[in-house]
C-alpha positions as CSV (number, residue, x, y, z in Angstrom):
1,X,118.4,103.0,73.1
2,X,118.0,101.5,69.8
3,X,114.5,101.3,69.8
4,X,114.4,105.1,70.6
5,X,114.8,105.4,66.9
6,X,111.7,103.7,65.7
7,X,109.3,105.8,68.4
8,X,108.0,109.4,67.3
9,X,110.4,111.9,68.6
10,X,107.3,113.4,70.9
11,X,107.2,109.8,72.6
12,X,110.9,109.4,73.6
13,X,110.7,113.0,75.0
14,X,107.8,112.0,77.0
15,X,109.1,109.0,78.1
16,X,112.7,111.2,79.0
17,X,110.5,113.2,81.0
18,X,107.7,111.6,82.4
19,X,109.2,107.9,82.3
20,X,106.4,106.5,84.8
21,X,102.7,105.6,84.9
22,X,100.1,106.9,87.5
23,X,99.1,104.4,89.4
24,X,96.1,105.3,89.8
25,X,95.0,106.1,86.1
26,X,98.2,104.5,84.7
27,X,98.4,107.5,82.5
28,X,102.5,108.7,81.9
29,X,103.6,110.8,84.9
30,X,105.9,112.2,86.7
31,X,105.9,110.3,90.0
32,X,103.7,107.1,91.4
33,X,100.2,109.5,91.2
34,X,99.7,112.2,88.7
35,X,98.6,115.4,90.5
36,X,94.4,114.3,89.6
37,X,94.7,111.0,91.5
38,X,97.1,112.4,94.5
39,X,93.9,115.1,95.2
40,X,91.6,112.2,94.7
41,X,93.0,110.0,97.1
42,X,90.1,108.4,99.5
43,X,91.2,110.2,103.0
44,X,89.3,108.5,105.9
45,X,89.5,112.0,108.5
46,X,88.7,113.1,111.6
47,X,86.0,112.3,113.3
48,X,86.5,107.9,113.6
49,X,86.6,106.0,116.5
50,X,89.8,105.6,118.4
51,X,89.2,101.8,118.6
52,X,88.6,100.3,115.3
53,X,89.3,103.4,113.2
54,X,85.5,103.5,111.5
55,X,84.3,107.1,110.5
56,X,81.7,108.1,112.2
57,X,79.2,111.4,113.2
58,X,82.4,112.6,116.4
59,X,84.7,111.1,117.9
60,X,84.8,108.2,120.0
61,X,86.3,104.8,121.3
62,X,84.2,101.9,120.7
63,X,81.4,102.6,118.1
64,X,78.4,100.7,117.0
65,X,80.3,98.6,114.3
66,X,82.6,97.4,116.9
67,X,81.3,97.9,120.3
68,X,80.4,94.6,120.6
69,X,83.6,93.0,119.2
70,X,86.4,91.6,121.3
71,X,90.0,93.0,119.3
72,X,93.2,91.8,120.0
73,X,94.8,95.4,119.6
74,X,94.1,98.1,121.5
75,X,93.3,100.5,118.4
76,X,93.3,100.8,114.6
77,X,94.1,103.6,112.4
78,X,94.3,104.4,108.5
79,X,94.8,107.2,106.0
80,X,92.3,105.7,103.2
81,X,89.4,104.1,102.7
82,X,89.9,100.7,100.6
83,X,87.9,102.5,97.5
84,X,89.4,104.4,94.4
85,X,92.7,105.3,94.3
86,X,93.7,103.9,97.9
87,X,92.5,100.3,96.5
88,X,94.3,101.0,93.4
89,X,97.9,101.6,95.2
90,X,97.2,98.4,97.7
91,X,96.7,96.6,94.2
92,X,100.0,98.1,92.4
93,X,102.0,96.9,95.2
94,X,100.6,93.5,95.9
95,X,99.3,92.1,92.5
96,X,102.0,94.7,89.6
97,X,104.9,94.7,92.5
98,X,104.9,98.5,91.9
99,X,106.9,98.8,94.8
100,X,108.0,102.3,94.6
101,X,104.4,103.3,95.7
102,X,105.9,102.3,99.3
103,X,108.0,105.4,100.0
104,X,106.4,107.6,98.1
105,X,103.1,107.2,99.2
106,X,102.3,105.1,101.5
107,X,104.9,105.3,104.4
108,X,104.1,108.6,104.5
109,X,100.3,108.5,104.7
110,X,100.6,105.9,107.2
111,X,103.1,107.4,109.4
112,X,101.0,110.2,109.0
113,X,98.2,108.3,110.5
114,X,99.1,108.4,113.9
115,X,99.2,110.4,116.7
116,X,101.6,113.4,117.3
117,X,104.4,112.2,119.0
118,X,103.5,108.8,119.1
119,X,105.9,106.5,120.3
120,X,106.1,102.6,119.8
121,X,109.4,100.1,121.1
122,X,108.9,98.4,118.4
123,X,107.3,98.0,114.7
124,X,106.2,94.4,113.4
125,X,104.3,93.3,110.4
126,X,101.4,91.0,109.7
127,X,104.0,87.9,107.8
128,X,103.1,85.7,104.7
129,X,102.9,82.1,104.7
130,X,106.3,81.0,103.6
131,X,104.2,79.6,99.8
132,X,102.7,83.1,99.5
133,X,105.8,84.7,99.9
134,X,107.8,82.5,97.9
135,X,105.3,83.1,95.1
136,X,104.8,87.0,95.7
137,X,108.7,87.6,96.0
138,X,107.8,89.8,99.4
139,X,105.8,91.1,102.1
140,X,103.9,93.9,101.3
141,X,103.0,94.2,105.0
142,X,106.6,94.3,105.5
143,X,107.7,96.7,103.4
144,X,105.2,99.3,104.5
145,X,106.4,98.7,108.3
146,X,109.8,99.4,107.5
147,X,109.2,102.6,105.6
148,X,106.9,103.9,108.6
149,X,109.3,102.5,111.1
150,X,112.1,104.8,109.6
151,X,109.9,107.3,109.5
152,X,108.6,107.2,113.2
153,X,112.2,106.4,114.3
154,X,111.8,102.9,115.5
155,X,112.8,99.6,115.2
156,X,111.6,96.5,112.7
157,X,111.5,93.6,114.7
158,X,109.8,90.0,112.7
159,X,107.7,88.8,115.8
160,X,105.4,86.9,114.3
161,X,105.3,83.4,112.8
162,X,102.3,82.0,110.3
163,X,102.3,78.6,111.2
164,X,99.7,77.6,108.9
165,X,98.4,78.6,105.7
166,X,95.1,80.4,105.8
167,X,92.3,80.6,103.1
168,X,92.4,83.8,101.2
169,X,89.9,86.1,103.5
170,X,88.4,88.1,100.7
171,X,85.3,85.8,100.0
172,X,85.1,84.8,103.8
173,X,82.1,86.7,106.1
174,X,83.2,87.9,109.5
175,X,82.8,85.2,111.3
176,X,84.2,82.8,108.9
177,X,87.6,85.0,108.8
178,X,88.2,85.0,112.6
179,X,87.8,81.3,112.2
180,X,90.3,81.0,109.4
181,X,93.2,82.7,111.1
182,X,92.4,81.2,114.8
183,X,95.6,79.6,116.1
184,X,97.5,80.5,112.5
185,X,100.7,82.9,114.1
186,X,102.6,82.3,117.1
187,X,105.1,84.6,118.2
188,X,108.9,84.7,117.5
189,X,110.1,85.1,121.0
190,X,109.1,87.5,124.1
191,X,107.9,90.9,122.9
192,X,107.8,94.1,125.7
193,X,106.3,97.5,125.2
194,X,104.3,99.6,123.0
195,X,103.8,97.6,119.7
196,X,102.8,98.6,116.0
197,X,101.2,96.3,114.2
198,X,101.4,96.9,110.2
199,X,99.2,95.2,107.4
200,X,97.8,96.9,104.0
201,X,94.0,96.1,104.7
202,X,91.5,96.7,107.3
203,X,88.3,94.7,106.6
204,X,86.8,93.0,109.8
205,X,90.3,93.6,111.9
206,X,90.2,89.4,112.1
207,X,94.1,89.0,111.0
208,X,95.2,91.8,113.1
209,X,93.0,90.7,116.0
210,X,94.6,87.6,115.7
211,X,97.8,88.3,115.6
212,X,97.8,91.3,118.1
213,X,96.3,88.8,120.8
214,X,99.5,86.7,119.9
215,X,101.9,89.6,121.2
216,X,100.2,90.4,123.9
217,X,100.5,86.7,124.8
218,X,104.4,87.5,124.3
219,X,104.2,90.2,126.8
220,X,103.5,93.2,124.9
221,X,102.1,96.4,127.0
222,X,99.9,97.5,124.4
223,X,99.0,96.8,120.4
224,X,98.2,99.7,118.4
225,X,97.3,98.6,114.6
226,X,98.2,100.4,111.7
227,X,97.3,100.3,107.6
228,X,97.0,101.8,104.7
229,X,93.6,101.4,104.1
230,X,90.1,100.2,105.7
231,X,86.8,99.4,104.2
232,X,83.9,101.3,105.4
């Protein structure tokens, strides 16, 4: 509290009061996003398709961006697109460790995200080569599975394995991802029922794809994908 003394008086009352920075505009505020950025979140609504959660003109299940793709899971759903303010939260968590955005914002938005009354046996995360993780200090994937999984009332399970560390997909083209992650997770034992699978990004569904076709392998009944955002 010492340095308290040397601030203007208006700045330690501000800082009393507002003691946080928007995520978003990382101006002081109240919570994780001022009130501007909240109303300015990137909402990816109704209609999509049911199968690799894409907007498009009305509803449907299997559209032309992935008609013609075979996916591990048996749909894909998320609250944002990756632009803006939903890119700016995926980035706070993963690259500032702002990890209050989690609970706040975006177990609710994903829980949000799926059906009424939806019901899954079990939640599981996309997981981190064990260097990544060390480095990171944690799984963003996992932490956002566990704040939908309490919210959903269901259970966290760690099913999957990364058996081999993976080039970073951001550069890679479509093609090139599904080749980077080919063989790269096993699974951590039988699985059985309804799954949800929980990562931050959507970009060409290659990683969940992947890893999906790895618990159905392990007996789930069905794979139903979930994130915060997806990139349109």
């Amino acid at each position: 509290m010492a340095d308290s003394f040397h601030k203007p008086y208006v700045d330690v009352l501000t800082e009393l009061f507002y003691p946080q920075r928007c995520v978003g505009c990382e101006r002081r505020a109240s919570d994780v996003l001022c009130r501007g950025c909240f109303e300015a979140l990137p909402l990816l609504e109704r209609p999509f398709c049911g199968r690799c959660g894409a907007p498009t003109a009305f509803e449907v299940f299997g559209c032309g961006e992935c008609r013609s793709r075979d996916f591990g899971f048996d749909g894909a759903r998320a609250p944002l697109r990756y632009e803006g303010v939903g890119k700016g939260l995926v980035h706070a968590l993963k690259y500032k460790g702002y990890l209050g955005v989690v609970g706040k914002v975006m177990g609710p938005l994903m829980s949000g995200a799926l059906d009424v009354g939806a019901r899954f046996d079990l939640v599981t995360p996309v997981p981190l080569h064990r260097s990544r993780l060390a480095r990171r200090g944690f799984n963003q994937a996992e932490l956002m599975a566990k704040s939908v999984a309490q919210r959903i009332s269901a259970p966290v399970l760690d099913k999957l394995k990364l058996v081999r560390r993976t080039r970073d997909q951001i550069e890679l083209s479509a093609g090139a991802r599904r080749e980077n992650v080919s063989g790269a997770f096993v699974s951590r034992g039988p699985v059985a029922g309804r799954v949800l699978l929980v990562d931050d990004v959507f970009t060409t569904g290659a990683t969940l794809s992947e890893c999906a076709a790895v618990l159905r392998r392990a007996g789930a009944e069905e794979v139903q994908a979930l994130t915060l955002c997806r990139t349109v």
